[in-house]
C-alpha positions in Angstrom: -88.6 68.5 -106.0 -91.9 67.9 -104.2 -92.2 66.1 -100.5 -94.2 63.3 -100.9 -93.3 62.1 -97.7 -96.4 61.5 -95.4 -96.4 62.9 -92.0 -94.8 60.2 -88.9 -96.7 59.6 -85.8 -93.9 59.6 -83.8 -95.2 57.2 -81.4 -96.0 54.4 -83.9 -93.4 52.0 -84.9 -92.4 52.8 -88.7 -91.3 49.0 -91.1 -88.4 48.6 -92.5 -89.6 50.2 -96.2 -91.6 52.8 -94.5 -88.5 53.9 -93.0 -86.8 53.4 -95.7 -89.2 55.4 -97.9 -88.8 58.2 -95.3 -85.4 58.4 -95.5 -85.0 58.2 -98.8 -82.3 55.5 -98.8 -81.5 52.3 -100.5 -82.7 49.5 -98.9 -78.7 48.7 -99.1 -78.1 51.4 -97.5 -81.1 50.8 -94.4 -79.0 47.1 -94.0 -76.0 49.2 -93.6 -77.1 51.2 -91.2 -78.5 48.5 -89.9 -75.3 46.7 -89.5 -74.2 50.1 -87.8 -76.0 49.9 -84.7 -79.4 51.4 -85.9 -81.4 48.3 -85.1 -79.6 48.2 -81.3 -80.9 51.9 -80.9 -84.0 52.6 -82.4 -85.2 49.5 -83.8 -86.7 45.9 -82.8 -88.1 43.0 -84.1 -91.9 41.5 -84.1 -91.5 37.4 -85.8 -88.9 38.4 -88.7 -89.7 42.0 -89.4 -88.3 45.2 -87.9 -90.0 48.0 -86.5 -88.5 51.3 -86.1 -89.5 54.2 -83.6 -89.2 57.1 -85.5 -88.0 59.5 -82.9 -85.1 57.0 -81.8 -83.9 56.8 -85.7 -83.3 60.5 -85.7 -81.5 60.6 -82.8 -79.3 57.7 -84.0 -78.8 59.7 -87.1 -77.8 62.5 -85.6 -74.9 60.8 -83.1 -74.2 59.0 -86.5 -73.8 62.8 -88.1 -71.6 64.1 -85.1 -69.6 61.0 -84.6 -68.3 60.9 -88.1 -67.8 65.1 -88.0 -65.4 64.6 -84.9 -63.8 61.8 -86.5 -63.1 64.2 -89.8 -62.0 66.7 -87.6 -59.3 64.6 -86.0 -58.0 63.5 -88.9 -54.9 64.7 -90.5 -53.6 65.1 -93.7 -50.4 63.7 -95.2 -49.3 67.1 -95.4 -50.2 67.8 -92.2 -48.2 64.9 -91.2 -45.2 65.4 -92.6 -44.9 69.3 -91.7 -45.2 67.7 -88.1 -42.5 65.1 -88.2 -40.3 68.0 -90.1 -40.4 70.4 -87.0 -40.2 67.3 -84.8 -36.9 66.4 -86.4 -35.6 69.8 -86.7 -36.2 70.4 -82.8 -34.1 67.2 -82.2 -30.7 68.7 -84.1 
């Protein structure tokens, strides 16, 4: 698959389908992140449009990336679960 992503001037404000164009996401899926806190961090408003600073939407992406790996890493499966509420009960007799 070819790139035919043009180069970002990181210093110039990117709209809401450049970015989206960029990414290569939905534009339901730019309102969803969006809704996620993107806007707060790397984005503003001019009238009714957003503007996004390119260098502030990849950092926000990545915080996105390694908050959702730690949450996967503390999460446990049902197994897991029940193995630890079997040598809980068994320490208790």
């Amino acid at each position: 698959m070819c790139d035919t992503r043009q180069p970002v001037d990181p210093n110039f404000p990117m709209t809401f389908e450049e970015l989206k164009a960029y990414l290569r996401v939905s534009k339901y899926t730019l309102q969803d992140y969006l809704a996620e806190g993107l806007g707060m961090q790397a984005g503003f408003k001019i009238g009714k449009e957003w503007r996004f600073m390119p260098l502030d939407v990849i950092e926000w992406l990545k915080d996105r990336h390694r908050k959702n790996y730690k949450v996967k890493q503390n999460i446990l499966s049902h197994n897991e679960l029940q193995n630890i509420a079997r040598r809980a009960l068994k320490a208790q007799k």
